[in-house]
N, C-alpha and C positions, 0 to 999 in steps of 0.2 A: 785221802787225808782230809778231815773236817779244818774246817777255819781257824781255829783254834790252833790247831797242829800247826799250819800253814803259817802261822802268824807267829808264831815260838820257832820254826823255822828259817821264817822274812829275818825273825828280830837277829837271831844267831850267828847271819853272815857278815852283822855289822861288828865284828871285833871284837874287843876286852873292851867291856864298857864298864862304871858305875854301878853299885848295887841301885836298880830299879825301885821309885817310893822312896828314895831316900827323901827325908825332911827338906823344905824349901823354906827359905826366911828372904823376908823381904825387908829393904830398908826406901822410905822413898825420898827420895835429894830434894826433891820442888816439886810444886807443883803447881802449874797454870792455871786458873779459870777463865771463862772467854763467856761470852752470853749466855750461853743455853748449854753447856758441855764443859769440859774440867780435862788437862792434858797434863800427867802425871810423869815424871821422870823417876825409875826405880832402880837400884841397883838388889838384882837377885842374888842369892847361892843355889845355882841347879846343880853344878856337877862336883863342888867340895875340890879344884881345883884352881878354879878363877872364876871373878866376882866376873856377872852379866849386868852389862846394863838393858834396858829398857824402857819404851814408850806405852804408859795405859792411856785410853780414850774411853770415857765414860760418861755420860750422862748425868746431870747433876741431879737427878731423883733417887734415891737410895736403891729403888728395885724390890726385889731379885730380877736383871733383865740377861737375857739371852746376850749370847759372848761369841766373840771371833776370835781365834788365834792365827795372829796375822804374820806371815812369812816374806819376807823383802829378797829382792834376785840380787844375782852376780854383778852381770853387766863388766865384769874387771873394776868394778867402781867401790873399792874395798874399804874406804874410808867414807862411806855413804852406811850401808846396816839398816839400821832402824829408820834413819834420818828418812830416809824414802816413804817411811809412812804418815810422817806430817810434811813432807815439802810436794811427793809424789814424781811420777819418773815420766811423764807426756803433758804438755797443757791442754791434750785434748782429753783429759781426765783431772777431775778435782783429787786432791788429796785422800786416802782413804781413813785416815783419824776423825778426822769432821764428818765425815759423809756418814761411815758408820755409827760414832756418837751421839748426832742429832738424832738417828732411825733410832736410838733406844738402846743399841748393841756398847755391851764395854768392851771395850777390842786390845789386844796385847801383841807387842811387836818387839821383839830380843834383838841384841847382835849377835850374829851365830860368830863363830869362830873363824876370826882372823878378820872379821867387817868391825864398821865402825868403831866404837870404842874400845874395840878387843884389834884393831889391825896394826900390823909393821912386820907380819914375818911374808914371807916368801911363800905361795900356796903350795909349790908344789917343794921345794924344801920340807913344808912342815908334813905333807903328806908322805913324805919319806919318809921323816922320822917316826911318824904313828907308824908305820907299817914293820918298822925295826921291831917296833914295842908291840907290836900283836894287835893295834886299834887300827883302826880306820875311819880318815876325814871326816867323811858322808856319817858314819855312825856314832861320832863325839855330836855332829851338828843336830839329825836326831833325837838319841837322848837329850842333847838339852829341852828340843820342844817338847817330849814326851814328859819333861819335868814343868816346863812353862805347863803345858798342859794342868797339871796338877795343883801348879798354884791357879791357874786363872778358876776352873773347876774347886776349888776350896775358897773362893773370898765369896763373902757376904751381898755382895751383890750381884754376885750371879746366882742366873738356874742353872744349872750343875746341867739339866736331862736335856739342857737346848743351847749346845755350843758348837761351831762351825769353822772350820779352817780355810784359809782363803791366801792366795799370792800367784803374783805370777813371776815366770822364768823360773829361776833357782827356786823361789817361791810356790811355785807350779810343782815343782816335784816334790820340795817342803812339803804340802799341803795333801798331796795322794799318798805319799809314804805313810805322814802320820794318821791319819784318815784308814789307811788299809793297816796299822797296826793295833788301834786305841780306838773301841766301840764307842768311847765316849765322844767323839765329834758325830754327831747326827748329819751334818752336812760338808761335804767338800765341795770346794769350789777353785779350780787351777786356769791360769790365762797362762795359752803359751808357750807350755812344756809338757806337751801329752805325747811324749816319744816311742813308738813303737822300737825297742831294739833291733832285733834283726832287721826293719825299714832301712832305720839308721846308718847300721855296715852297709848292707849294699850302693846305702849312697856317699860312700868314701865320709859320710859326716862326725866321723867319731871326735874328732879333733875340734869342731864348735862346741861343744859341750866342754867347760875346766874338768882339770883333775880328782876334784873333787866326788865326781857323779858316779865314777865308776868303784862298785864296790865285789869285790874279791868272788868268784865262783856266783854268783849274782845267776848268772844264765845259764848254768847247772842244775837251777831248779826254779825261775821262775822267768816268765813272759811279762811283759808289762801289762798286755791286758789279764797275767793269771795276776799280777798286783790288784789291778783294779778290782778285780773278782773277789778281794777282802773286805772289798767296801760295801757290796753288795749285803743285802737291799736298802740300804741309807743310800740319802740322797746326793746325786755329784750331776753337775755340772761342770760341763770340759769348753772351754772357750780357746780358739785356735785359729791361726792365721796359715792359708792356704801354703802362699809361697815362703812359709817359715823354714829355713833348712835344718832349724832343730826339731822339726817335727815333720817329719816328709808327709807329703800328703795321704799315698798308701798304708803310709800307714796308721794315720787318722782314720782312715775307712776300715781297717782291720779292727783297730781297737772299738772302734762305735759297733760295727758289727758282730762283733763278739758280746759288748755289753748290752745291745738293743738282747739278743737272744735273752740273754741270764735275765736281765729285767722284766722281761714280756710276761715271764710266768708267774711273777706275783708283784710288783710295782712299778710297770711301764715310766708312771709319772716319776721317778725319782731320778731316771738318768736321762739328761740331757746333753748331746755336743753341738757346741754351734762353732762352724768355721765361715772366717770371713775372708773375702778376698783381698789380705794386703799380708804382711811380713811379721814379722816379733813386736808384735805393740796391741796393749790393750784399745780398744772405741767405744765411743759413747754406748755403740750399739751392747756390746759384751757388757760392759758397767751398767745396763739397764737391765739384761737377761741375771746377770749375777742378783743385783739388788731386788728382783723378781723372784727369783728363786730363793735366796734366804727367807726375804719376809714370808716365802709360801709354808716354806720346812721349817722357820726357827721360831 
């Protein structure tokens, strides 16, 4: 099965979704300026069921500048969303709105469903009730980015041919999902949440990951690293913390070893994993290999 198939496949098991390309319209509430960069508050229409809100981080030069679609984690911290992408979630990492801004990048961060200005239901109530109705959690949050996508990709200050997704935790999977779905993000980049599935069973770990993550007949037809294998040959970097138990370490080894193979044969340079020795947190060291990597690819 070609990539294509694969990926019309991927998209399939995420439920009764939206017709795909539907029209996005933006309204923007406020907006910030600060020295050298501009921090935009938007309320979108991506799915024609409830308004998104949103944080853009842009550059005050008009452009066309290369773009990040930025995905924020779980953490249970439901009334956080977007917020994480100008306050940031370690003080041993600057915020990712400024950081990306200044380098040039206009960067876009949504509330996915049930965070921030979308939060007060129950996650796993509300993942009940989609399932009654034929949706799925993981595949409403998706399509929305697969619609942010479309708007970030359609404004005027972006290059449309040089955009890249990036988050870590929930964010991490954010970011490979839409990345192994939508040729248009030339670069991924995940901290955190590079989960081998079957690693995961065997290490009793199903239960760290929310309700959310798991989507219906999922491992009936794909491997995380046959995921990754969508991305393939655009560029990813995988940054990971050894004793993360949402990511066991075997199988970080699996999955690098599988993608070093698929890469070797025609862009070695494009896939990077780097694991560090500590738990579920981004380091200076990863925020360096990341912002190394974009500026290379974008």
């Amino acid at each position: 099965m070609n990539q294509a198939a694969q990926r019309e496949l991927l998209y399939s098991l995420l439920g009764d979704l939206p017709p795909r390309r539907r029209p996005v319209s933006c309204q923007v509430v406020a907006a910030h300026p600060h020295d050298d960069w501009v921090l935009e508050h938007l309320t979108l229409d991506l799915n024609g069921s409830e308004p998104v809100s949103a944080y853009l981080a842009r550059p005050t030069s008009p452009g066309p500048h290369p773009a990040i679609l930025y995905n924020h984690w779980h953490g249970g911290q439901y009334r956080v969303g977007k917020q994480e992408f100008i306050t940031g979630l370690n003080p041993l990492c600057a915020p990712y709105a400024p950081e990306l801004a200044r380098r040039g990048y206009v960067a876009l961060c949504i509330d996915h469903y049930n965070f921030g200005e979308r939060s007060g239901r129950d996650e796993t109530a509300l993942f009940k009730e989609l399932i009654w109705q034929g949706k799925v959690l993981w595949g409403m949050m998706v399509y929305d980015s697969l619609q942010a996508l479309d708007y970030l990709a359609g404004r005027e200050d972006v290059d449309a041919a040089r955009i890249g997704t990036l988050g870590m935790s929930m964010g991490s999977t954010m970011a490979w999902w839409v990345a192994a779905l939508d040729t248009r993000i030339k670069v991924c980049a995940d901290i955190c949440c590079m989960t081998d599935f079957e690693s995961l069973i065997a290490h009793d770990g199903l239960n760290g990951h929310s309700i959310y993550y798991y989507v219906p007949s999922l491992l009936k037809h794909f491997t995380a690293a046959g995921i990754q294998a969508l991305i393939h040959p655009r560029a990813h970097i995988s940054c990971n913390g050894k004793y993360d138990n949402l990511t066991p370490y075997d199988g970080l080894l699996k999955i690098d070893t599988a993608m070093k193979a698929l890469y070797e044969k025609d862009a070695p340079e494009n896939w990077k994993m780097v694991i560090e020795p500590h738990g579920h947190l981004e380091t200076p060291a990863m925020r360096r290999a990341i912002l190394e990597f974009l500026q290379r690819h974008l």
